[in-house]
C-alpha atoms as one frame of an Amber mdcrd trajectory, in Angstrom:
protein
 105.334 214.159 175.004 105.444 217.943 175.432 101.863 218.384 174.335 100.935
 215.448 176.971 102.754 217.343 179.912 101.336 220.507 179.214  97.794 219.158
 178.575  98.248 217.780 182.635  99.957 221.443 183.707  96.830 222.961 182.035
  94.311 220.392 184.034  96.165 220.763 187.288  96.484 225.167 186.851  92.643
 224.714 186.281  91.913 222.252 189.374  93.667 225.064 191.525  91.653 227.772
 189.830  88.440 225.654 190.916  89.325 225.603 194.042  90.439 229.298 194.849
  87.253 230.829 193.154  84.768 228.481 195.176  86.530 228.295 198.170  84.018
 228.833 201.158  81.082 230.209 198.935  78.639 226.926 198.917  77.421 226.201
 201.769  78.256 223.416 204.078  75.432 222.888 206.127  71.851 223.097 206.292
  68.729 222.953 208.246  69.184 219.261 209.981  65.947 217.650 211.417  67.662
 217.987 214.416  68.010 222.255 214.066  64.332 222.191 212.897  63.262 220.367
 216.131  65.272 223.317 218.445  63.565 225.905 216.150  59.711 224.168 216.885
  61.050 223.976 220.527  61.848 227.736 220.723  58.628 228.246 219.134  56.481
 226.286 221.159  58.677 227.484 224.576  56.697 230.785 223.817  53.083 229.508
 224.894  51.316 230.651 227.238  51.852 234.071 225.328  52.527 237.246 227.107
  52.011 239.341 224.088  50.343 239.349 220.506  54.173 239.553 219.106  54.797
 236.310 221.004  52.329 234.904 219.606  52.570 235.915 215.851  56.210 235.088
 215.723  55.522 231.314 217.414  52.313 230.644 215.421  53.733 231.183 212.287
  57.436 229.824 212.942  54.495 226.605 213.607  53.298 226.910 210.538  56.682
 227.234 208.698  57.893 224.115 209.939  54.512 222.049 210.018  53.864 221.994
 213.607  51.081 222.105 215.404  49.825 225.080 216.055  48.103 226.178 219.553
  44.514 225.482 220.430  42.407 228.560 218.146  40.045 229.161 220.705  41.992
 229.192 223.623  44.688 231.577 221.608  42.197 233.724 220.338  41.378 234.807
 223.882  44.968 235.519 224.773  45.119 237.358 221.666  42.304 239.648 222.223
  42.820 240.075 225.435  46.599 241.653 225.138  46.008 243.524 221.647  46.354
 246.917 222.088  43.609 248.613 219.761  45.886 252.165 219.831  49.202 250.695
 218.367  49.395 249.813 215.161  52.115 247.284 215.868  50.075 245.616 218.480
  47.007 245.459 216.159  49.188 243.590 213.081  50.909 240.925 215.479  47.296
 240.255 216.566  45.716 240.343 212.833  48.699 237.995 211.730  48.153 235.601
 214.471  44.554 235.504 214.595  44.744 235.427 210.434  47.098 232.035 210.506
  44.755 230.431 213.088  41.949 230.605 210.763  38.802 230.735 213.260  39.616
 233.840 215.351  37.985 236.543 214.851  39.861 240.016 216.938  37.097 242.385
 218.792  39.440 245.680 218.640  36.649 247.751 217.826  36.430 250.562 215.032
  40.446 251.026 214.296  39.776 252.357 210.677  40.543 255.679 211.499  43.364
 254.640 213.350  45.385 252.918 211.061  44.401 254.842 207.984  45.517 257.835
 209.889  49.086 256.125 210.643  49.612 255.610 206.679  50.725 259.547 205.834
  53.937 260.923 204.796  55.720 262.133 207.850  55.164 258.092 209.455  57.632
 256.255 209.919  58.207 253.258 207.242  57.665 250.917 209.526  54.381 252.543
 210.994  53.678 252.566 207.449  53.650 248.357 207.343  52.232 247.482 210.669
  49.098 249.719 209.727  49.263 248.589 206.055  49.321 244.575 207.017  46.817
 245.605 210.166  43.985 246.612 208.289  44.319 244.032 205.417  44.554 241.794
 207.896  41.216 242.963 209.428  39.612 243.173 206.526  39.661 246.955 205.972
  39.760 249.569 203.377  42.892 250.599 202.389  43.905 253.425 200.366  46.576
 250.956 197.764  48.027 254.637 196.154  48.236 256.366 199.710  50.213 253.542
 200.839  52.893 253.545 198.209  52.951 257.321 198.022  53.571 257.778 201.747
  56.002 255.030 201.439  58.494 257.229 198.860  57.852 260.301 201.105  58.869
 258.133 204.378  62.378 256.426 202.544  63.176 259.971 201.427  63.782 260.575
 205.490  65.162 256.848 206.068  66.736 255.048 203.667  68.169 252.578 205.463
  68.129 248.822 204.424  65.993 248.084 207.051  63.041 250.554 206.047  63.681
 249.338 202.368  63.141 245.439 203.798  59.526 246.582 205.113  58.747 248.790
 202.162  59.530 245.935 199.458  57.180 243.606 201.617  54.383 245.872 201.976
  54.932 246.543 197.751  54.713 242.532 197.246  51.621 243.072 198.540  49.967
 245.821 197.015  51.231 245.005 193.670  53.345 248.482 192.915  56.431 246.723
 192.279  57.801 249.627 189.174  58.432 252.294 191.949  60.495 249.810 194.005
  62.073 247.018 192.126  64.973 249.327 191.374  65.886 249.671 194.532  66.832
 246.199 194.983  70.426 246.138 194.014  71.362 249.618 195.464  70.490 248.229
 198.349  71.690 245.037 198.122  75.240 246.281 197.569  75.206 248.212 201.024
  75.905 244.582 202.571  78.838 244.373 204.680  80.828 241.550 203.495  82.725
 239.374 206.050  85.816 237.351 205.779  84.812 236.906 201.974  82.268 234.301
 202.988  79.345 236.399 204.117  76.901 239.093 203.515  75.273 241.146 206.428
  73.457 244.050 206.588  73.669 246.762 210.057  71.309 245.695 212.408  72.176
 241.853 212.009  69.894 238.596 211.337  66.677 240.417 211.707  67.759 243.545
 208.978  69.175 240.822 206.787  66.778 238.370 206.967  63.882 241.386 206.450
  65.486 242.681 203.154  67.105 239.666 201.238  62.849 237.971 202.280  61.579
 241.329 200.916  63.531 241.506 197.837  62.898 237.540 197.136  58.820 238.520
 197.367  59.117 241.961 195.284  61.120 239.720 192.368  58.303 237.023 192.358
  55.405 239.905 192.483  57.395 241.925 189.966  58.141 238.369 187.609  61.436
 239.413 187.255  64.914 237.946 188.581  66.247 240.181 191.753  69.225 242.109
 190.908  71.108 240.340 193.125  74.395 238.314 191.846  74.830 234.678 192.699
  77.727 234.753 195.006  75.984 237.394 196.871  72.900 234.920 197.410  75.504
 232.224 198.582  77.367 234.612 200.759  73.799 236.073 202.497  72.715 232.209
 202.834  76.178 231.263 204.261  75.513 234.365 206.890  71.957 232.697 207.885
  73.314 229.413 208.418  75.841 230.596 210.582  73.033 232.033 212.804  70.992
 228.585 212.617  71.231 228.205 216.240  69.653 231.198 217.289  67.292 231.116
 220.444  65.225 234.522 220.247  61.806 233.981 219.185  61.862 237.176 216.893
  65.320 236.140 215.077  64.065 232.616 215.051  60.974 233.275 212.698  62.901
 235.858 210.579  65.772 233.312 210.262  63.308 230.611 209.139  60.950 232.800
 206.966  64.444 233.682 204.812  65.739 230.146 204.816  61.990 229.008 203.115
  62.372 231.606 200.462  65.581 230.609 199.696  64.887 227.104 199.273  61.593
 228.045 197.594  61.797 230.794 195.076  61.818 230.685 191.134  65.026 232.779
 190.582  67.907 231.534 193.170  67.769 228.003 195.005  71.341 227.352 196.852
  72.326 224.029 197.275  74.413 223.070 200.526  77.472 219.879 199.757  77.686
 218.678 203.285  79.961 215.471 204.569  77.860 213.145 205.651  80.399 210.368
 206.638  83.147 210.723 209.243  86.023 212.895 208.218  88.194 210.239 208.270
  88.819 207.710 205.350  90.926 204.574 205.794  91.404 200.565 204.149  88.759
 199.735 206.541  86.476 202.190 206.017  87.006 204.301 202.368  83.846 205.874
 201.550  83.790 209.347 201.061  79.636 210.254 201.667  78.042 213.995 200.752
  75.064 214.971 201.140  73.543 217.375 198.421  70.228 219.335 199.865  68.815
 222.575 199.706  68.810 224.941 202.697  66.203 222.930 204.410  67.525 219.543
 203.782  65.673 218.835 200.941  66.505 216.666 198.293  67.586 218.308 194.671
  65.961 215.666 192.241  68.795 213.404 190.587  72.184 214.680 190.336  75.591
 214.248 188.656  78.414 214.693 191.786  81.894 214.599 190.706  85.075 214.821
 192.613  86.895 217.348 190.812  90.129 217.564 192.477  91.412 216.171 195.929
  94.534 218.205 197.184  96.764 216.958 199.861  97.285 220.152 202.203 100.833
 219.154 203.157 102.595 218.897 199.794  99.598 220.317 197.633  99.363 217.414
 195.592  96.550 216.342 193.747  95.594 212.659 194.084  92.395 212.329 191.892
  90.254 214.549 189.502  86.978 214.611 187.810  85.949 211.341 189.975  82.066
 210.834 189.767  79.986 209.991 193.205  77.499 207.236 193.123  74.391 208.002
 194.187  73.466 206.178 197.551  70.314 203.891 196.964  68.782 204.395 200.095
  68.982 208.069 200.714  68.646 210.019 197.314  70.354 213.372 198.930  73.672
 210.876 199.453  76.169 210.528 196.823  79.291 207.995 197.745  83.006 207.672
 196.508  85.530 205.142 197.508  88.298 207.814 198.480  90.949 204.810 198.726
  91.181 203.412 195.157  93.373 206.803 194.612  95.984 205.681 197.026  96.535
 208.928 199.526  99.153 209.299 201.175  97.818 209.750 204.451  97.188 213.034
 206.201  94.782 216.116 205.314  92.674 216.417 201.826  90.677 219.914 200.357
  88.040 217.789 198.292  86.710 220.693 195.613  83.001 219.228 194.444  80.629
 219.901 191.782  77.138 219.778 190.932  75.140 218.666 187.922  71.276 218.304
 187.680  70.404 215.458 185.317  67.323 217.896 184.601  67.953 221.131 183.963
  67.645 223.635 186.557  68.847 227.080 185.722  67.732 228.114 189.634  70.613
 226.119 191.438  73.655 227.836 192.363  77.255 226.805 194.191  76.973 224.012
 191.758  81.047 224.211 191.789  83.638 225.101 194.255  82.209 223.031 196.942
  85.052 222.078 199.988  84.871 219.001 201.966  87.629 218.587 204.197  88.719
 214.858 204.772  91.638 212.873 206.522  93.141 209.887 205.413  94.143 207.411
 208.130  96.438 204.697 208.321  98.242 201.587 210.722 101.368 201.704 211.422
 104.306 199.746 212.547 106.888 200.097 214.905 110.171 197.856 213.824 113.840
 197.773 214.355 113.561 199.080 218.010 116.965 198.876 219.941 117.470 199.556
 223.673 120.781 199.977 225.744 123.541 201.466 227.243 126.767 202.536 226.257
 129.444 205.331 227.644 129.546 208.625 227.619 133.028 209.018 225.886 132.153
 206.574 223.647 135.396 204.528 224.690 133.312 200.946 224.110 130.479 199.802
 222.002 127.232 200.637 223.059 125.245 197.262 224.608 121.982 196.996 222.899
 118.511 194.495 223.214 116.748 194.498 220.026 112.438 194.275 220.804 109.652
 193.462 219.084 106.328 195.204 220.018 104.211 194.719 222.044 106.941 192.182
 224.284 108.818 193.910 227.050 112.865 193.279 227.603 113.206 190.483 229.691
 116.075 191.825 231.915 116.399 195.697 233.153 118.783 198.284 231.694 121.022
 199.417 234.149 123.259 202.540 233.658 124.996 205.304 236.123 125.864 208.398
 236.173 128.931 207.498 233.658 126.678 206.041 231.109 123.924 206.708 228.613
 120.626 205.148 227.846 120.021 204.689 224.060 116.687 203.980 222.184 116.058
 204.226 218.489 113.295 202.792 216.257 111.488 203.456 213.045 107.666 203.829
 211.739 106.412 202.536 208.718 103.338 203.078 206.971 101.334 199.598 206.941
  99.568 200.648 203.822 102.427 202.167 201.431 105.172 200.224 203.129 106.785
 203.868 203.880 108.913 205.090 206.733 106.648 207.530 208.337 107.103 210.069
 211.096 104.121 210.738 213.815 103.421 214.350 215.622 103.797 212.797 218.911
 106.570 210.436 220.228 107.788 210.489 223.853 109.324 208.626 226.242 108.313
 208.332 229.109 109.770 207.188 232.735 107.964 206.512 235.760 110.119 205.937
 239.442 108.472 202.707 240.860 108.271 203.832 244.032 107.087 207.525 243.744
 105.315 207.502 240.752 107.146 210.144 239.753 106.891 210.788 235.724 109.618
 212.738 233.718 108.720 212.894 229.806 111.434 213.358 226.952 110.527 213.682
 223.015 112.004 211.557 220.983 112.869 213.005 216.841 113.689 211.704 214.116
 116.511 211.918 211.595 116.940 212.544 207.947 116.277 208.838 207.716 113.221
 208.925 209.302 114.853 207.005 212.516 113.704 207.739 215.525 116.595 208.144
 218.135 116.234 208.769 222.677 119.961 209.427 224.202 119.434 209.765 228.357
 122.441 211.128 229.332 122.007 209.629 233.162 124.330 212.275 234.677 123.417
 215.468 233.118 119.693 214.462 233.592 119.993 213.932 237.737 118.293 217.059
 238.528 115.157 216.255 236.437 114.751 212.712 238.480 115.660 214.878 241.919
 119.183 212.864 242.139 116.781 210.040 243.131 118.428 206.618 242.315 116.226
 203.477 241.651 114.203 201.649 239.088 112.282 203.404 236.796 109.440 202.088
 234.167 110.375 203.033 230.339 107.649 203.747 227.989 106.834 204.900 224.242
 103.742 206.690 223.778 103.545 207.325 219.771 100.394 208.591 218.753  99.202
 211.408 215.594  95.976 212.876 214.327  95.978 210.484 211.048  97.390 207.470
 212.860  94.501 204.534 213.321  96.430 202.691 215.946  98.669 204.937 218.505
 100.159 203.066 221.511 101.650 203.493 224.392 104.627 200.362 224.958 106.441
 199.673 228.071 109.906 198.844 226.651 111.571 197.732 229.914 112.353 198.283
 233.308 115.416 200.820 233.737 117.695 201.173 236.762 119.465 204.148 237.015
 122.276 205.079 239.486 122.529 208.990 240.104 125.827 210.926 242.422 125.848
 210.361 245.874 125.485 213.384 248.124 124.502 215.160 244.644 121.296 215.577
 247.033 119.552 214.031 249.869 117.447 210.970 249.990 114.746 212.734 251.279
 115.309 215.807 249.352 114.507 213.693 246.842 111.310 212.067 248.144 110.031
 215.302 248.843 110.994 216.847 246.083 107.314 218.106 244.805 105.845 217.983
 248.855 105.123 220.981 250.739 107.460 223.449 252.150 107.757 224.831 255.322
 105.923 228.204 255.334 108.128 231.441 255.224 107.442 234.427 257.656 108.208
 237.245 256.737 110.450 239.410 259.622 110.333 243.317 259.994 113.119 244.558
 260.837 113.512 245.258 264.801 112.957 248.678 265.918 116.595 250.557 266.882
 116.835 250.974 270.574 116.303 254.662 272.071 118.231 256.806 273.713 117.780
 256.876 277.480 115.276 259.619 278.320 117.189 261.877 280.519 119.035 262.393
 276.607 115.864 263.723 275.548 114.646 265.283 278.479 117.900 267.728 278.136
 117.572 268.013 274.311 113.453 269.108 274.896 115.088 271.612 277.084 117.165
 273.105 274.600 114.346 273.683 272.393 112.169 274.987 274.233 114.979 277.386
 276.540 114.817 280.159 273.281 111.100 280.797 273.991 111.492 281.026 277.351
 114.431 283.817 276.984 111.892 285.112 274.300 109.394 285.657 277.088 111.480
 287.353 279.608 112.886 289.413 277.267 109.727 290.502 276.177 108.676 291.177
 279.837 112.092 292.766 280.378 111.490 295.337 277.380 107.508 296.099 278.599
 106.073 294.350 275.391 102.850 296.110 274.302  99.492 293.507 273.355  97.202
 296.585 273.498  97.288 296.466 269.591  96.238 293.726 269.279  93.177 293.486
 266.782  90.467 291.481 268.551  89.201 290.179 264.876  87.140 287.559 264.284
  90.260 286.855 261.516  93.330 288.096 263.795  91.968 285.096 266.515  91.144
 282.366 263.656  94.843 283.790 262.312  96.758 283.061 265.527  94.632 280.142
 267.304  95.216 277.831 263.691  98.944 278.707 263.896  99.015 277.926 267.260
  96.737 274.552 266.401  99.592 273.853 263.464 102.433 273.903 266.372 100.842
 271.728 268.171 100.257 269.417 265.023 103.818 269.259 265.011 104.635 268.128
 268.928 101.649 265.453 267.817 104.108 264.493 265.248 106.698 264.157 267.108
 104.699 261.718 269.973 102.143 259.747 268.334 101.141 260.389 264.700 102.727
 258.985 261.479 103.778 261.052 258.040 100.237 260.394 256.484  98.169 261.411
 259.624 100.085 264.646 260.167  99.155 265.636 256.412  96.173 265.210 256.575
  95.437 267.206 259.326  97.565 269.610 258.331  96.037 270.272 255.055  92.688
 270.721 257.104  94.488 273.007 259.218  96.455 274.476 256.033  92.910 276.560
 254.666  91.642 277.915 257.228  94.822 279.557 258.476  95.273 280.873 254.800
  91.810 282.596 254.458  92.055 283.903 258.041  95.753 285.450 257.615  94.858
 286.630 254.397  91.987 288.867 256.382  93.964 289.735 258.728  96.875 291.267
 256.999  94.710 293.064 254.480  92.488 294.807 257.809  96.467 296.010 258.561
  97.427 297.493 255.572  94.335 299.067 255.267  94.409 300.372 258.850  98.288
 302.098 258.025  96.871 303.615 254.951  94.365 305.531 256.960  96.706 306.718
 259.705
């Protein structure tokens, strides 16, 4: 008995060890049809081209997915008309293109020199491809050894991932595979992983695609295996698919040229589990379908599928293990299980899936660990439903009307303000015979006459009951205190519930305070306000002038005594510098007095700043003048 129980420990610790390693590393989608038939679309949205990179990238995104590619001749044209003989980019866009279309033949002239020239040490690595692909392409000579030798000098000054991508495509190519092969898992391991589910490399879809293509061509030049782990593969094919829908024509080829390697290659193939039925499973409907492809949604060759765990994400229990699919008889990609002769419980399932190829293929990988997320449904029953009334102190038993769904009570509840409206009921699981409890259940009552709707949840107890209480005079202010007949409904409804309802229960008349608030406060209680206007404070009242008249007088009566004084005495203005500074000096202070009596009349805070800070310099730099020309006039006398 011990051994048995900890033979089942041991095969449920291992189930959850399946699950944790594979989680979210095979893939769960693939190329559809329907994604190849945007791709062709973005391709063929290209034409008429506007340049040669235009029209390599669309020609052979054609040819990648089988379309059909543009007219030759007409293309050609375009193509030789927009090629620009001194680039070397230009030149292999327009060799590629005119290469895939088979009867075009470029007239850029002698370019030899040109593009033998751009193959040297200091050029760039990418320089180093275009005029590498460009003249084999065209036909040309090229110097094999130069190429690869120029290629080390250039990676030396860039060793990016990106200049590695073009320099393991241009050495699938020329055969030198020794020099770079290496280089394939030091670079490899520069990927950025994200959320332990992809691989990237800086510079996004086009860097990644360029490299993990590059590699994938070296390895098969090289015959040897790229040093490249499986999970890695699975996470960088995971990181494509995520960019499936791209729209850029460049991206779009790149994207595609990857996904054909990986589905074509002797070393790595990933396979993609995909759910190919709806996500939810029920009595009615209980097959479980998944689809097992390659990237491109192509079939694997017979397979063994097996359910190897199903865990329900609520209480973590496992409900089947090692169950084997059936393989569908009119689709050999589709492999069925009947979910429902396990008996779920309903709500959420992880479904963990393997792999097996009836003929050995050492090239698949994410054969295990494979999620598919399901839901099992169920009907339900409402029973035992009770409506009624009954007082708030509890002095009497409550009334109650027992229903049966969907019938509504044949006579209204009526309760005031001194009362309570009660309400219970219970779910139960139509499939298990269970008391169940449902996400959503609310009651809800509608006033006849306004329409008005106020919504209360309903929960459940211990028991799994489900019990309303309407306390009719605490609640007044949430119906507006308005008094009347009111529809009652239960709306029960939950994510893995086949059949949620809404029932109208009965008719409910409730009876709120008088003078609590007005009938047509109540009416109106959601209706438009009067507008409020805002009102300023009135201005103070002033004094009467003659008050200020006499207090202007006062002010101004010390100058005047200043004056006659001043007279009086025989005051002496003979000394009085006639300075460019000493008459700036005086005629700004004289301009910042009169800023003042502007102050005082007409001009706000923010005005009077203002011009007093334009005042404010001048007056500075011409006193400043002024008192330095009289010091220095005392020191000489």
């Amino acid at each position: 008995m011990a051994a048995a129980c900890s033979g089942r420990g041991l095969t449920v610790l291992l189930l959850l060890a399946i699950s944790v390693v594979g989680k979210a590393l095979t893939p769960s989608t693939f190329l559809t049809t329907v994604d190849q038939a945007r791709l062709k679309s973005v391709f063929q949205a290209a034409q008429p081209y506007q340049d040669v990179a235009s029209a390599h990238y669309s020609i052979l995104g054609l040819q990648l997915l089988g379309g059909t590619l543009p007219n030759a001749q007409d293309t050609c044209k375009i193509i030789s008309a927009k090629v620009d003989t001194t680039s070397p980019s230009s030149l292999y866009h327009a060799s590629l293109a005119a290469k895939v279309l088979g009867s075009c033949k470029l007239n850029v002239g002698n370019v030899q020199d040109l593009l033998s020239s751009s193959i040297k040490d200091e050029a760039a690595v990418a320089d180093i491809f275009y005029a590498y692909f460009a003249l084999k392409n065209l036909g040309l000579k090229v110097d094999k050894s130069q190429v690869t030798k120029s290629l080390l000098e250039s990676l030396k000054k860039d060793d990016s991932a990106l200049s590695y991508g073009y320099a393991f495509l241009v050495a699938s190519d020329t055969g030198d595979t020794d020099k770079f092969f290496d280089s394939i898992e030091d670079i490899i391991a520069q990927a950025d992983e994200v959320d332990e589910k992809y691989l990237q490399f800086e510079g996004g879809l086009f860097a990644t695609s360029l490299v993990v293509d590059g590699a994938y061509k070296l390895a098969d030049k090289a015959k040897k295996a790229p040093t490249i782990s499986q999970d890695k593969v699975i996470k960088f094919a995971n990181y494509f698919l995520s960019r499936k829908h791209v729209h850029q024509l460049r991206s779009a080829y790149y994207f595609l040229s990857v996904i054909k390697t990986l589905t074509d290659n002797k070393y790595h193939i990933p396979i993609a589990v995909t759910l190919a039925s709806p996500v939810a499973v029920s009595q009615a409907s209980p097959q479980i379908e998944v689809r097992v492809t390659n990237l491109m949604g192509g079939s694997l060759g017979t397979l063994t599928v097996t359910a190897d765990s199903a865990r329900h994400l609520g209480d973590e229990a496992i409900v089947l293990s090692k169950k084997p699919f059936k393989a569908s008889s009119s689709d050999k990609s589709l492999y069925e299980l009947d979910f429902m002769k396990a008996k779920p419980a309903r709500g959420f399932y992880k479904l963990i899936v393997s792999v097996n190829p009836q003929k050995s293929d050492s090239r698949l990988i994410g054969t295990t660990g494979a999620e598919v997320d399901i839901k099992v449904t169920s009907q339900v029953s409402i029973e035992n439903v009770e409506i009624g009334v009954s007082d708030k102190d509890q002095t009497s038993a409550p009334r109650t009307t027992k229903l049966v769904h969907p019938k509504k009570a044949s006579n209204p509840v009526e309760a005031d303000y001194h009362q309570k409206i009660i309400m219970k009921f219970q779910l139960r699981d139509k499939t298990t015979s269970e008391l169940v409890t449902a996400h959503q259940a609310f009651v809800r009552l509608t006033n006849l006459q306004t329409k008005q709707e106020i919504i209360f949840v309903t929960e459940s107890d211990e028991a799994r009951t489900y019990k309303f209480d309407l306390d009719v005079g605490s609640s007044a202010k949430d119906f507006g205190h308005l008094s009347g007949k009111y529809s009652m409904e239960l709306i029960v409804g939950d994510s893995v519930i086949e059949n949620p309802f809404s029932w109208l229960l009965a008719d409910v008349k409730l009876m709120f305070p008088e003078g609590a608030a007005s009938e047509k406060e109540a009416h109106n209680q959601y209706a438009k306000r009067p507008e409020i206007k805002h009102v300023f404070r009135e201005e103070e009242k002033r004094p009467p002038s003659i008050i200020s008249m006499t207090f202007t007088v006062l002010v101004l009566l010390p100058i005047l005594i200043l004056v006659i004084i001043w007279v009086k005495l025989g005051a002496n203005i003979s000394n009085f510098p006639m300075s460019l500074s000493a008459v700036g000096f005086h005629g700004c202070l004289a301009g910042i007095f009169l800023l003042y009596y502007c102050y005082w009349t007409n001009l706000n805070m923010f005005q009077t700043l203002r011009w007093l800070s334009i005042l404010a310099i001048p007056t500075f730099l011409f006193g400043n003048r002024l008192l330095s020309a009289l010091a220095s006039k005392r020191k000489t006398t």
